[in-house]
Biotite code that builds the C-alpha atoms (Angstrom):
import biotite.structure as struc

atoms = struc.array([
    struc.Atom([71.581, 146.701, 60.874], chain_id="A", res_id=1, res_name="UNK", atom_name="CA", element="C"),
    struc.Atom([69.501, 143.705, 60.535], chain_id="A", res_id=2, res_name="UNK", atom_name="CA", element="C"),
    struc.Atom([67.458, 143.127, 63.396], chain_id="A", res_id=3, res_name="UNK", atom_name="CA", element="C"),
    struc.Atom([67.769, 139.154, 62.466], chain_id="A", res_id=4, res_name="UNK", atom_name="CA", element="C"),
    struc.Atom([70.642, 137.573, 64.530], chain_id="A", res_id=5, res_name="UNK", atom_name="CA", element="C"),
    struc.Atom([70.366, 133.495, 63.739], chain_id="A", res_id=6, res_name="UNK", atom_name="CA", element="C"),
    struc.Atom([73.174, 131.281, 63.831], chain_id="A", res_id=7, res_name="UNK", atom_name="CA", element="C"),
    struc.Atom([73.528, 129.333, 60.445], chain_id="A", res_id=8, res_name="UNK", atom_name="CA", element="C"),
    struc.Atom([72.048, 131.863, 58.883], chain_id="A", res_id=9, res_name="UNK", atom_name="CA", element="C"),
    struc.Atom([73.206, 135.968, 59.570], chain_id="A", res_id=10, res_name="UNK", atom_name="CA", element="C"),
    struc.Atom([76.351, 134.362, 61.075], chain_id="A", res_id=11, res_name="UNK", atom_name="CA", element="C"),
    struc.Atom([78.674, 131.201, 61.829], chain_id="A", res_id=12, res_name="UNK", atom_name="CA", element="C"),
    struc.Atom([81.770, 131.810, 63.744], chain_id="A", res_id=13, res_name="UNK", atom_name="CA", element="C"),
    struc.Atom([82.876, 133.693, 66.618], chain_id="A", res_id=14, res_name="UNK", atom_name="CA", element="C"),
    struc.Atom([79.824, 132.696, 69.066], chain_id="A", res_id=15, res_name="UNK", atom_name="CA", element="C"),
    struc.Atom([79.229, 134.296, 72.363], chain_id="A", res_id=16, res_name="UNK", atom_name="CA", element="C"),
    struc.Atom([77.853, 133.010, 75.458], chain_id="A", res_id=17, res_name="UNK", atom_name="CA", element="C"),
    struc.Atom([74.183, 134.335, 74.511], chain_id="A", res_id=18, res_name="UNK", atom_name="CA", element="C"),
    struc.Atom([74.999, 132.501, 70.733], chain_id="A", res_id=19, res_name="UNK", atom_name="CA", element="C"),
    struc.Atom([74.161, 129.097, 72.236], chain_id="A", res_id=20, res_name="UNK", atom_name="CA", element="C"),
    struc.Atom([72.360, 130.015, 75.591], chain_id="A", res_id=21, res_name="UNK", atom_name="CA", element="C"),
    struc.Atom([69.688, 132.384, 74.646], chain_id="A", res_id=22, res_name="UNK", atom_name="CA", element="C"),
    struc.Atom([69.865, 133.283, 70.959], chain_id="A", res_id=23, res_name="UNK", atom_name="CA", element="C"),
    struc.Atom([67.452, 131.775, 68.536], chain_id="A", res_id=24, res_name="UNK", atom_name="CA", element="C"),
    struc.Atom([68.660, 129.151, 65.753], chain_id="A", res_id=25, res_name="UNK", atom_name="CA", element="C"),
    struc.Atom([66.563, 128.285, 62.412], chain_id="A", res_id=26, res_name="UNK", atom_name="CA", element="C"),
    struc.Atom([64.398, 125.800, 64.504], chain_id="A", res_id=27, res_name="UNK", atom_name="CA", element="C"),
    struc.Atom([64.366, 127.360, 68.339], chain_id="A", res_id=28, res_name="UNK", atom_name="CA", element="C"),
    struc.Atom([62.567, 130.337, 69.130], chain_id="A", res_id=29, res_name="UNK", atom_name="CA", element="C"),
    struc.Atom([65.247, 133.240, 71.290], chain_id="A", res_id=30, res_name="UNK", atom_name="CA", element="C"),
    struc.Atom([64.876, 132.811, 75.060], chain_id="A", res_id=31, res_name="UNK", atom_name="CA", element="C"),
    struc.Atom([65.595, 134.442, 78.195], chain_id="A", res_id=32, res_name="UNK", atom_name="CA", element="C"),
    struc.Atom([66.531, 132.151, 80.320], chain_id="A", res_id=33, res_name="UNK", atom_name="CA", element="C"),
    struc.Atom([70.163, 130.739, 80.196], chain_id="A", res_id=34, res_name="UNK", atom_name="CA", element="C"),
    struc.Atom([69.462, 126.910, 81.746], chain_id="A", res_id=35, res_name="UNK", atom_name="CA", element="C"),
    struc.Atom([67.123, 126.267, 79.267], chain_id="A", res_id=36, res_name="UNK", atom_name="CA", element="C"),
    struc.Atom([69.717, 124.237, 77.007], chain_id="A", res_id=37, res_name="UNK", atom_name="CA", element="C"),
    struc.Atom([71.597, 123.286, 80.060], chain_id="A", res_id=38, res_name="UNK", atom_name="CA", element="C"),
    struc.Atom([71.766, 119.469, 80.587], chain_id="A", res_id=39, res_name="UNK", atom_name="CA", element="C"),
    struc.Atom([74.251, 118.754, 83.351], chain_id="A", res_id=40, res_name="UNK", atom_name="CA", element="C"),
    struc.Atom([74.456, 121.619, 86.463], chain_id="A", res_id=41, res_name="UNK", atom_name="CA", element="C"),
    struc.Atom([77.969, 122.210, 87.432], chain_id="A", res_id=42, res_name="UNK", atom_name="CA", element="C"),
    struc.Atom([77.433, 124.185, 90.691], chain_id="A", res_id=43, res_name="UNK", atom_name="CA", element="C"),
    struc.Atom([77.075, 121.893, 93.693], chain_id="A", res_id=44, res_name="UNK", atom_name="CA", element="C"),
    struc.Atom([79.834, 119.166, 95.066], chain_id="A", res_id=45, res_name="UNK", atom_name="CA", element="C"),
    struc.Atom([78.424, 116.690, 93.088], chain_id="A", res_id=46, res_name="UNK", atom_name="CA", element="C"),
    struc.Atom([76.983, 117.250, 89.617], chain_id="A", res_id=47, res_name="UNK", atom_name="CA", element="C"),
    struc.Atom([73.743, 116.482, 88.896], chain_id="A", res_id=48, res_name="UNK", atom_name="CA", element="C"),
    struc.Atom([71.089, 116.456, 86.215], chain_id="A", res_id=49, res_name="UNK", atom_name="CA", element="C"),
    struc.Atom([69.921, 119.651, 85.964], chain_id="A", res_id=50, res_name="UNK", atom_name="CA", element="C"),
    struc.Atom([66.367, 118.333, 86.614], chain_id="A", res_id=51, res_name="UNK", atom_name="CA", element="C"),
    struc.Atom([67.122, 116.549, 88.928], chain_id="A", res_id=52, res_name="UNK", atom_name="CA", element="C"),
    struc.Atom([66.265, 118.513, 92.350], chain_id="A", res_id=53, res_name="UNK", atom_name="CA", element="C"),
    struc.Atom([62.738, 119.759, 90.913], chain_id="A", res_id=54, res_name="UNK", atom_name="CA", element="C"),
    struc.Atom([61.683, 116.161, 90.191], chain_id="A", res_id=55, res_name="UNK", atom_name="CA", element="C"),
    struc.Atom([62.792, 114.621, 93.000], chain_id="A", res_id=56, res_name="UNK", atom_name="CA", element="C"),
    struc.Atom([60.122, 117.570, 94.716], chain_id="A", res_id=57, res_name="UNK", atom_name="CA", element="C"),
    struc.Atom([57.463, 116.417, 92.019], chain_id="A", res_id=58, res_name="UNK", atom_name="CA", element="C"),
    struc.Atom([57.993, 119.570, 90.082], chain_id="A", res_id=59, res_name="UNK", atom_name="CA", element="C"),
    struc.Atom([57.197, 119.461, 86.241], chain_id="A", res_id=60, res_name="UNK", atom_name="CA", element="C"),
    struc.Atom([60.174, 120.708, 84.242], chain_id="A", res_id=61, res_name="UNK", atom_name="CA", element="C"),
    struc.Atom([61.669, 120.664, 81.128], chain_id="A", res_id=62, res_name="UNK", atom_name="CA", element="C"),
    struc.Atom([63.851, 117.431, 81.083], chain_id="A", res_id=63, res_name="UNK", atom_name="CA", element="C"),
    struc.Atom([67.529, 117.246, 80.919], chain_id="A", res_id=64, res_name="UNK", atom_name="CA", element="C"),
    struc.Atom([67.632, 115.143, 77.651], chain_id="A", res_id=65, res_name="UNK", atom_name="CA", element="C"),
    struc.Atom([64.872, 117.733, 76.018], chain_id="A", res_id=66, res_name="UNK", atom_name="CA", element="C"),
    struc.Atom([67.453, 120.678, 77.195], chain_id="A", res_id=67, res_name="UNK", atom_name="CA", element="C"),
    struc.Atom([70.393, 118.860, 75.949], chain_id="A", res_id=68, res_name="UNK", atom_name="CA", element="C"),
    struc.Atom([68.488, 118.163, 72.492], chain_id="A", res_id=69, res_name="UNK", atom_name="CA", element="C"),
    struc.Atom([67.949, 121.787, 72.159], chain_id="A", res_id=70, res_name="UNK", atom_name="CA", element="C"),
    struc.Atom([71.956, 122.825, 72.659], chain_id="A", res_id=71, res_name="UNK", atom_name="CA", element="C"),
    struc.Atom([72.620, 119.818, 70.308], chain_id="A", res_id=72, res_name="UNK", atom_name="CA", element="C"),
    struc.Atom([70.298, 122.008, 67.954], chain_id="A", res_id=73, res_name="UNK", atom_name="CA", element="C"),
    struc.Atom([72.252, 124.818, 68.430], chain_id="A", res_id=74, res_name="UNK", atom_name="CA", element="C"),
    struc.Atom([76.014, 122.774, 67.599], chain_id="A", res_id=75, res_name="UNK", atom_name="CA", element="C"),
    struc.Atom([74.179, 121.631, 64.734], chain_id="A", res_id=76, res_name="UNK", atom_name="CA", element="C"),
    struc.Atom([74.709, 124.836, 63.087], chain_id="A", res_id=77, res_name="UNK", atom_name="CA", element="C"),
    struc.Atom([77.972, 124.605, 62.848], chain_id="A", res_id=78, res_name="UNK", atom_name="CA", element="C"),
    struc.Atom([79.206, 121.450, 63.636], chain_id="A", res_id=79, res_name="UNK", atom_name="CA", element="C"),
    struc.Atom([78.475, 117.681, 62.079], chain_id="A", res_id=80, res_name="UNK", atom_name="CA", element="C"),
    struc.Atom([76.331, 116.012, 63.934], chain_id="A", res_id=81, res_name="UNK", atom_name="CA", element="C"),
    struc.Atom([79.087, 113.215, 65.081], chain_id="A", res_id=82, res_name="UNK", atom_name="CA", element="C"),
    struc.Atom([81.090, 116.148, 66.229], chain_id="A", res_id=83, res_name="UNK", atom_name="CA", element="C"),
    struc.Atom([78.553, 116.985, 68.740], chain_id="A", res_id=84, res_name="UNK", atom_name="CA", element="C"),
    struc.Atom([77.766, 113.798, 69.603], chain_id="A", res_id=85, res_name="UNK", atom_name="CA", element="C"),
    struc.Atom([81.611, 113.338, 70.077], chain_id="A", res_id=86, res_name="UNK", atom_name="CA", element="C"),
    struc.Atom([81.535, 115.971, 72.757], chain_id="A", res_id=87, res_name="UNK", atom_name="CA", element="C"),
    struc.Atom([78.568, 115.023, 74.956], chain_id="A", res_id=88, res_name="UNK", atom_name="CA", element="C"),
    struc.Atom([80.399, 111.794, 75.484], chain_id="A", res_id=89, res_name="UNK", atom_name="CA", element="C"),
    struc.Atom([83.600, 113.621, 76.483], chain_id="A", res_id=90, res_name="UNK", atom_name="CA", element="C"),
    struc.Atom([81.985, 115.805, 78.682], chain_id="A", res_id=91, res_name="UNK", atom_name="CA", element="C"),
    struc.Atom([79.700, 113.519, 80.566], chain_id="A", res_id=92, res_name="UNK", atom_name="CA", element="C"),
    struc.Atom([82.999, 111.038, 80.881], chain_id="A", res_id=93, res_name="UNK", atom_name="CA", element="C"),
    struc.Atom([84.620, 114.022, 82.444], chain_id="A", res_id=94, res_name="UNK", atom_name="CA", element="C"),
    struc.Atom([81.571, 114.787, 84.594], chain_id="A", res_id=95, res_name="UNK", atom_name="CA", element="C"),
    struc.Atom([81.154, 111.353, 85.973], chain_id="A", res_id=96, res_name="UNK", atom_name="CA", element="C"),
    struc.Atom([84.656, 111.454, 86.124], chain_id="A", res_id=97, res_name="UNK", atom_name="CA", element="C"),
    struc.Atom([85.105, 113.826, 88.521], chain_id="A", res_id=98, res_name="UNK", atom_name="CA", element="C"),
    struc.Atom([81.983, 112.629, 90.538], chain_id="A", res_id=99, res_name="UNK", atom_name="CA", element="C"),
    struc.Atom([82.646, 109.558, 91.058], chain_id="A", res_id=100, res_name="UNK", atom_name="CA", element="C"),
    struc.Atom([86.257, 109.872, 91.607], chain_id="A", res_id=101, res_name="UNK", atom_name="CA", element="C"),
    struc.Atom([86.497, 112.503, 93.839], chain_id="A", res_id=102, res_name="UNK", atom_name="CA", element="C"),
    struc.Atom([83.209, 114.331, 94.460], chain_id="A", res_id=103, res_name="UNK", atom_name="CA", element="C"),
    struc.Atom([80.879, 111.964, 95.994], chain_id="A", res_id=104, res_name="UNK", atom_name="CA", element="C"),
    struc.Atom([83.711, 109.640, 98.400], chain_id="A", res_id=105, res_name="UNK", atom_name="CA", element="C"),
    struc.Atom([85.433, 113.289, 99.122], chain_id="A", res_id=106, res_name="UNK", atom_name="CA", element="C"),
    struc.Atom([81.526, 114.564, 100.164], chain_id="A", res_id=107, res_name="UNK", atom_name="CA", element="C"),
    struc.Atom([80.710, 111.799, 102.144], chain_id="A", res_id=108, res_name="UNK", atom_name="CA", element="C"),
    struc.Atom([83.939, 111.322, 104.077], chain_id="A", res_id=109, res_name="UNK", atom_name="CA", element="C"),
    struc.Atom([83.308, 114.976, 104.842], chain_id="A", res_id=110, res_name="UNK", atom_name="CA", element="C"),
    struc.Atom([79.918, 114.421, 105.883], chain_id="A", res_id=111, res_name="UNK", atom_name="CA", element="C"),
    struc.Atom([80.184, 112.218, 108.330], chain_id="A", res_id=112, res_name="UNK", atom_name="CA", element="C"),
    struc.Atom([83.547, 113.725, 109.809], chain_id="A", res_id=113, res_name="UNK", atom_name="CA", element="C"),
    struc.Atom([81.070, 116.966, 110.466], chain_id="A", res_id=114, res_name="UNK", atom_name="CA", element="C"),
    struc.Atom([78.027, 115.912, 111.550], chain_id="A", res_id=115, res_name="UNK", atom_name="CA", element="C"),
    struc.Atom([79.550, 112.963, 114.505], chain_id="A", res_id=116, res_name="UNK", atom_name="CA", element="C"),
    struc.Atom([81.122, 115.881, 115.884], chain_id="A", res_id=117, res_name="UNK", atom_name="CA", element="C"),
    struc.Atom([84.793, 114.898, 114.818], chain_id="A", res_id=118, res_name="UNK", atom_name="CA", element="C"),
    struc.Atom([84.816, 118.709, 113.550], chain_id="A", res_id=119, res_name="UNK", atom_name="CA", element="C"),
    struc.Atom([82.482, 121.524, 114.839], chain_id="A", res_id=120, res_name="UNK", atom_name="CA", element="C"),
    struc.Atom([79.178, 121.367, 112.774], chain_id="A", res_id=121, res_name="UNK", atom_name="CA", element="C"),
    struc.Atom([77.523, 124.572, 114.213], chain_id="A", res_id=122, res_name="UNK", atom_name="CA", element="C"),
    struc.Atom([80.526, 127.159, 113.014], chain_id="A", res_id=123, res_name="UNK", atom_name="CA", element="C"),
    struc.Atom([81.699, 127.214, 109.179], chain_id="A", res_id=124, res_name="UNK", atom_name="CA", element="C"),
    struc.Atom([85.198, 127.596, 108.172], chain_id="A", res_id=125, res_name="UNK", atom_name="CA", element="C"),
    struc.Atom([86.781, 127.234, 111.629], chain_id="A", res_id=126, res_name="UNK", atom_name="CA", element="C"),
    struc.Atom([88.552, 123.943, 110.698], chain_id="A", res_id=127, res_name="UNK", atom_name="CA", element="C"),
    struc.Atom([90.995, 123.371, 108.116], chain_id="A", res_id=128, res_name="UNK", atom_name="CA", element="C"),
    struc.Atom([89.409, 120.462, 106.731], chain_id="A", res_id=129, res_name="UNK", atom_name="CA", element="C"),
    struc.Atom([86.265, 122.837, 106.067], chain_id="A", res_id=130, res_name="UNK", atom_name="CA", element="C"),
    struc.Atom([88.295, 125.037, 103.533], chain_id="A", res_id=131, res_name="UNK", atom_name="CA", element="C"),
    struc.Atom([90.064, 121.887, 101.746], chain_id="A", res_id=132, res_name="UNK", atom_name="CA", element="C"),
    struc.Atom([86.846, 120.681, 100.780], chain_id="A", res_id=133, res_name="UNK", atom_name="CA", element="C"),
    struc.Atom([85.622, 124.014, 99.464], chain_id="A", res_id=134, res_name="UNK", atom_name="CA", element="C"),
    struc.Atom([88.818, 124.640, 97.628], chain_id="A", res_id=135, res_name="UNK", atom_name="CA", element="C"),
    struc.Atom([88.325, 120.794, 96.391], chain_id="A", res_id=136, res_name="UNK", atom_name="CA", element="C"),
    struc.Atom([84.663, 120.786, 95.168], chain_id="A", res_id=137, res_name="UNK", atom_name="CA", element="C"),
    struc.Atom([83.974, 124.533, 94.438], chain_id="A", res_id=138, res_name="UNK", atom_name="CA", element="C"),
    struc.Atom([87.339, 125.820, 92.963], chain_id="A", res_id=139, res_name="UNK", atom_name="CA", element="C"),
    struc.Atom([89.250, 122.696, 91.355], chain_id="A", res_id=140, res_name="UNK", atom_name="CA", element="C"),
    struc.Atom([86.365, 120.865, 91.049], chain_id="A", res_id=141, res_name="UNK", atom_name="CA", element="C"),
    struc.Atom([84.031, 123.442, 89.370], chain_id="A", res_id=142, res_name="UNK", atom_name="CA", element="C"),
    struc.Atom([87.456, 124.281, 86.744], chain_id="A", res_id=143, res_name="UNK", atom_name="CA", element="C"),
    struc.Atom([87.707, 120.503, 85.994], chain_id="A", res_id=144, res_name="UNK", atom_name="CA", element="C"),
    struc.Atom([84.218, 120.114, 84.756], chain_id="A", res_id=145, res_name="UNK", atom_name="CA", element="C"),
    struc.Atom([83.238, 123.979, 83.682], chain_id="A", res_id=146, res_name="UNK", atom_name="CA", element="C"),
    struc.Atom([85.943, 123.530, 81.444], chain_id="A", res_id=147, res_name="UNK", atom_name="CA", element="C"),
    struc.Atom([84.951, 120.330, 80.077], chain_id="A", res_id=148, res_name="UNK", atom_name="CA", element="C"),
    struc.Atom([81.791, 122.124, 79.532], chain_id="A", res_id=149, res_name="UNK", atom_name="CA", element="C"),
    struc.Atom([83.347, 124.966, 77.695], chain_id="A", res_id=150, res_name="UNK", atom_name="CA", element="C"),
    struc.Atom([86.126, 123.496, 75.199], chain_id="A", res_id=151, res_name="UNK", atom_name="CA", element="C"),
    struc.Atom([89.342, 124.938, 78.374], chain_id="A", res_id=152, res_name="UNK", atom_name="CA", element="C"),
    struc.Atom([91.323, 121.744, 78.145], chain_id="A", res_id=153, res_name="UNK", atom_name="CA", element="C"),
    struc.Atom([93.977, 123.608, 80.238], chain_id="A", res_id=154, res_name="UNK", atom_name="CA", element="C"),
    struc.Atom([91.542, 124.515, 82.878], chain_id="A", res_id=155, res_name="UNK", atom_name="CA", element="C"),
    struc.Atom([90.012, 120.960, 82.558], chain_id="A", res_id=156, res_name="UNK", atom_name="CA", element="C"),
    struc.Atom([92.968, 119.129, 83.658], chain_id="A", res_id=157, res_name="UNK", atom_name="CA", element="C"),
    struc.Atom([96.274, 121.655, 84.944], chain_id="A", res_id=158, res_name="UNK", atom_name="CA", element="C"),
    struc.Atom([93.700, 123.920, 86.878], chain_id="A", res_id=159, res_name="UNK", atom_name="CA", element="C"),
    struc.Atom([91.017, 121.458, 87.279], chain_id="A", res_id=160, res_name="UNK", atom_name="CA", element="C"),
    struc.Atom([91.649, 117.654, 88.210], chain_id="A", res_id=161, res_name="UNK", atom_name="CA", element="C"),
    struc.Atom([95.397, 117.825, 88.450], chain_id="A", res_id=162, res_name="UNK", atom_name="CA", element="C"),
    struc.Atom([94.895, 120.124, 91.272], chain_id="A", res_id=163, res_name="UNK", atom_name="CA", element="C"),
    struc.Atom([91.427, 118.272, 92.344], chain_id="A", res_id=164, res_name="UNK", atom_name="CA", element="C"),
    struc.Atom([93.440, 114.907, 92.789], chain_id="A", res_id=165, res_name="UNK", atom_name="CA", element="C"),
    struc.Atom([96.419, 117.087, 94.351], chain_id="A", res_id=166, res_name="UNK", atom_name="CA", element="C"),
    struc.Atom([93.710, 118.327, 97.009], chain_id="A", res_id=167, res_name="UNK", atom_name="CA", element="C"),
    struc.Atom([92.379, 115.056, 97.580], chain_id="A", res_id=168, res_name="UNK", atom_name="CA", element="C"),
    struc.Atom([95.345, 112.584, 97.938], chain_id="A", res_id=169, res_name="UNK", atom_name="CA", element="C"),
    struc.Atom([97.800, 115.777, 99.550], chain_id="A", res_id=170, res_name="UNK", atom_name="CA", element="C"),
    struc.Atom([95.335, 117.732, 101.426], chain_id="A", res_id=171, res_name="UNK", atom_name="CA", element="C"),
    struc.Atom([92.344, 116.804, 102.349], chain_id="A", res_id=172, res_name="UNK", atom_name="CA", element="C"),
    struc.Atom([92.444, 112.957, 103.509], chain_id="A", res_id=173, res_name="UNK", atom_name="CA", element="C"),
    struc.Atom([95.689, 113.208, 105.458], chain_id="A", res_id=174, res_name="UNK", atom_name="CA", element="C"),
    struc.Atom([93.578, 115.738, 107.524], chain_id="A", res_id=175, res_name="UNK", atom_name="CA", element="C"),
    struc.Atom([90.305, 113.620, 107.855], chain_id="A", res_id=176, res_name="UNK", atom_name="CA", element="C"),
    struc.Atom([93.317, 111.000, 108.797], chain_id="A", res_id=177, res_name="UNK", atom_name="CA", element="C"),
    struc.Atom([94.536, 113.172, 111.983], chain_id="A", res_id=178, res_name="UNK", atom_name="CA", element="C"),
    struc.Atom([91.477, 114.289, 112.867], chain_id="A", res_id=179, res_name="UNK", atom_name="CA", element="C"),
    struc.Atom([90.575, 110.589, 112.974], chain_id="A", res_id=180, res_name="UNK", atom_name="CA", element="C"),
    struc.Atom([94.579, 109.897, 114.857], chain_id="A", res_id=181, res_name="UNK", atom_name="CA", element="C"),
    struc.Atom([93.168, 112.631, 117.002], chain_id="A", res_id=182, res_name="UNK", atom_name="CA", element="C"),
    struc.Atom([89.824, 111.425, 118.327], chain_id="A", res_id=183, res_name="UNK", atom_name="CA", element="C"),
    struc.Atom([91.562, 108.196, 118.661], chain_id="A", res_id=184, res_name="UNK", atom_name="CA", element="C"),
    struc.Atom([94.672, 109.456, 121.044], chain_id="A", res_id=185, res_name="UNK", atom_name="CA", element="C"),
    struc.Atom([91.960, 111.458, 123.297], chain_id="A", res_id=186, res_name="UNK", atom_name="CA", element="C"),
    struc.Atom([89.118, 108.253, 123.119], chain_id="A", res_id=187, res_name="UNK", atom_name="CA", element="C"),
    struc.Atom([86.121, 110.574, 121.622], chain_id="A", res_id=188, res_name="UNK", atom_name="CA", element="C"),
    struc.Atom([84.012, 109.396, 118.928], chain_id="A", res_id=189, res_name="UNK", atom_name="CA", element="C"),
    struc.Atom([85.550, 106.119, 117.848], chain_id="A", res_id=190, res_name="UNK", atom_name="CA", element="C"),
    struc.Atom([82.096, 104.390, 116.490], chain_id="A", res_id=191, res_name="UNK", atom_name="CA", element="C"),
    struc.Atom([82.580, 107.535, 113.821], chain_id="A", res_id=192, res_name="UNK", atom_name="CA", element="C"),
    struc.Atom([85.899, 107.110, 113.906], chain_id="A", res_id=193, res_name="UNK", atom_name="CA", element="C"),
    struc.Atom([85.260, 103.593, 112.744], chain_id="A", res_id=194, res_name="UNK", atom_name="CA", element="C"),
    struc.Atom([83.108, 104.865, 110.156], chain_id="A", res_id=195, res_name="UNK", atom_name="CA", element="C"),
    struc.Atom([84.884, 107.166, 108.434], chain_id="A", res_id=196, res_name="UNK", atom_name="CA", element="C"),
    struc.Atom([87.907, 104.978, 108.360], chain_id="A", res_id=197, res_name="UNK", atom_name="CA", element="C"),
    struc.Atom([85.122, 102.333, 106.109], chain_id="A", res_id=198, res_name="UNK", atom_name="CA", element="C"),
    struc.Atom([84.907, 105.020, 103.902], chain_id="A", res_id=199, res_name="UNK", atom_name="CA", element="C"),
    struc.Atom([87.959, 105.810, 103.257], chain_id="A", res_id=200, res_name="UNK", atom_name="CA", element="C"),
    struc.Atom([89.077, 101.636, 102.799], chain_id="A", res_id=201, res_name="UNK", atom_name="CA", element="C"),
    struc.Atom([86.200, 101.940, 100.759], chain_id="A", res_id=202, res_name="UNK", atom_name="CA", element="C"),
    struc.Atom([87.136, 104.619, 98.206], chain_id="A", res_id=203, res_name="UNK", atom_name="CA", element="C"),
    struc.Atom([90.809, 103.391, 97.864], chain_id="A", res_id=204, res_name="UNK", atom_name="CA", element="C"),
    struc.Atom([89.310, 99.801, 97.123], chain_id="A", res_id=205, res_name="UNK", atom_name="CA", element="C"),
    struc.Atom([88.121, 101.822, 93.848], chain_id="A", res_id=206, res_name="UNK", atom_name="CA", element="C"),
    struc.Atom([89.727, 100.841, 90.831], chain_id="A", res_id=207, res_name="UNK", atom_name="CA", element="C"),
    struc.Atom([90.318, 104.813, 90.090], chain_id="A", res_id=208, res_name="UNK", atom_name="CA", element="C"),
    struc.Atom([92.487, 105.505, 93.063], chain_id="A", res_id=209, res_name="UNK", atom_name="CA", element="C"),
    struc.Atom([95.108, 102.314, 92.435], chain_id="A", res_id=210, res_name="UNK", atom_name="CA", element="C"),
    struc.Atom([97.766, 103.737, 91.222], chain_id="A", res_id=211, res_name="UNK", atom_name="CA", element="C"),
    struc.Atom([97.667, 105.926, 94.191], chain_id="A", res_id=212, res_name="UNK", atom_name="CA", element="C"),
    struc.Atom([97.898, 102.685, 96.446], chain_id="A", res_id=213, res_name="UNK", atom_name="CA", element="C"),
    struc.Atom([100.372, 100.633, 94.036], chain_id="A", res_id=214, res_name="UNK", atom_name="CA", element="C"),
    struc.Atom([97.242, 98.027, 93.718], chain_id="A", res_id=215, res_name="UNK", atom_name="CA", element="C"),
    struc.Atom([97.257, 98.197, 90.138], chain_id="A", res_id=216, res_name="UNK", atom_name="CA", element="C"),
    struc.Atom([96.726, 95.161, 88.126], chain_id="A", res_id=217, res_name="UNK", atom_name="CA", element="C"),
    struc.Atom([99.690, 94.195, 86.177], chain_id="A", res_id=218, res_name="UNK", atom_name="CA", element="C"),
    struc.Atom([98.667, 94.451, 82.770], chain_id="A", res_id=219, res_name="UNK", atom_name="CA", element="C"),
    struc.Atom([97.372, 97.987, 83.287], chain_id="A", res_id=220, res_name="UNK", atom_name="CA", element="C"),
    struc.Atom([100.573, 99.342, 84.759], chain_id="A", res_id=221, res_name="UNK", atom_name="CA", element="C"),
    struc.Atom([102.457, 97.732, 81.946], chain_id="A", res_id=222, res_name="UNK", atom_name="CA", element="C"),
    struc.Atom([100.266, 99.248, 79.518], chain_id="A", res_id=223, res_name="UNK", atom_name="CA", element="C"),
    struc.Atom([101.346, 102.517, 81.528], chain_id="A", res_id=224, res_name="UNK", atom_name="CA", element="C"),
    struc.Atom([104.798, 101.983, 81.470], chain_id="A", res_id=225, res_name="UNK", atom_name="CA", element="C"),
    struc.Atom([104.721, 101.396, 77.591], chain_id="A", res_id=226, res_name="UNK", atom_name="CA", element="C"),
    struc.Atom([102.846, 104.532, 76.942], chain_id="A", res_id=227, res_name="UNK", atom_name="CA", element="C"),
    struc.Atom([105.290, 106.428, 78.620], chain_id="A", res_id=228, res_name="UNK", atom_name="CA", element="C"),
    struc.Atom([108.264, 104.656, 76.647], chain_id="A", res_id=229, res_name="UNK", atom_name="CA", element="C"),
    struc.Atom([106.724, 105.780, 73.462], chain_id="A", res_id=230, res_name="UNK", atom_name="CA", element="C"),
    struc.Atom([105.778, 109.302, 74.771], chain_id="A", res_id=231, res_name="UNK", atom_name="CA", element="C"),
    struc.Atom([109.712, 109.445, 75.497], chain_id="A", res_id=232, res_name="UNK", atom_name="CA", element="C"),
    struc.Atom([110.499, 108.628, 71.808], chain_id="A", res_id=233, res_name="UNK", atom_name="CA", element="C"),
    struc.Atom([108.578, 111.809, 70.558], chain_id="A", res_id=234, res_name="UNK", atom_name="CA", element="C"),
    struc.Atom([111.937, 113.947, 71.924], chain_id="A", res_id=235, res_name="UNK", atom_name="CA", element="C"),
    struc.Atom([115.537, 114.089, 71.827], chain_id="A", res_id=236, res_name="UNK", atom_name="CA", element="C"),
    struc.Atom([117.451, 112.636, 74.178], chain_id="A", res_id=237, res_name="UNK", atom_name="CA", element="C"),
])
């Protein structure tokens, strides 16, 4: 019945959402609002600092580092402090990951396929391409990372970049590709046409996407062939 409720010190295990979002710890007051320890937002195609958007509109906020600081407060009470260091650099590798990857070339193919006119851009959801990159950024892509952010390694990669990469290479640039196959057959748009072809040169000229195009270096698909081999070892043939 104690009206006390302090990680650390009434309890450490089992924590809820409100345990490292809102509750109070031996050094942080309790508080109402749940970004307040927040670092990264998840939420739009592209992840961002979560102070980003007010500072960039000269807004004084708490910084992302001070927010992060305060979370890493709340780990502390539990965890070793290389623990939660450990983390952080997991999760902002699978972040940037994601972002860079797939996130920003997949949002500014999409861009620029919508707004020269190579889809409609006054009527959402009535092309294909429309729900491909929804499904890409806001369902696969909000797994991948959400469950970076909250310790779901299964949601992380089977229900998060697996199917991310699955939507990208399967899905959604062999339709920017015949829209573009289209535009070029009926001899509409082809300065845009041009341009989003750049783009897409451009993103599989990224070292992450190689393997996709066989334009890996050779040590690095040796090294990928080996790990395999031993992988293999671990069973019974």
């Amino acid at each position: 019945n104690s009206s006390s409720w302090v990680v650390g010190i009434d309890y450490s295990a089992a924590p809820t959402c409100a345990t490292c979002h809102m509750s109070a710890t031996r050094d942080l007051p309790i508080t109402h609002d749940v970004g307040d320890r927040i670092s990264w937002t998840l939420r739009p195609p592209v992840s961002q600092k979560i102070d980003a958007t007010a500072k960039a509109k000269g807004k004084d906020v708490k910084p992302w580092d001070n927010r992060r600081n305060d979370m890493k407060n709340v780990c502390s009470a539990c965890h070793t402090s290389n623990y939660v260091d450990n983390f952080y650099t997991q999760y902002d590798g699978a972040v940037n990951l994601y972002n860079d990857k797939f996130g920003k070339p997949a949002t500014a193919i999409y861009k620029k396929v919508r707004s020269s006119g190579l889809i409609t851009n006054d009527t959402n959801f009535d092309d294909e391409l429309e729900w491909t990159y929804f499904y890409l950024w806001h369902h696969e892509g909000r797994r991948a990372r959400m469950g970076a952010a909250m310790f779901a390694p299964d949601y992380t990669q089977w229900h998060g970049f697996f199917e991310v990469a699955e939507r990208f290479y399967m899905s959604f640039i062999p339709q920017v590709q015949e829209i573009l196959e289209h535009a070029k057959t009926e001899g509409k748009n082809l300065t845009a046409v041009a341009e989003v072809e750049a783009l897409i040169k451009k993103t599989f000229e990224m070292d992450e996407h190689k393997w996709f195009t066989g334009q890996e270096p050779a040590d690095v698909k040796a090294a990928r062939k080996k790990a395999q081999e031993e992988f293999k070892k671990r069973y019974i043939k």
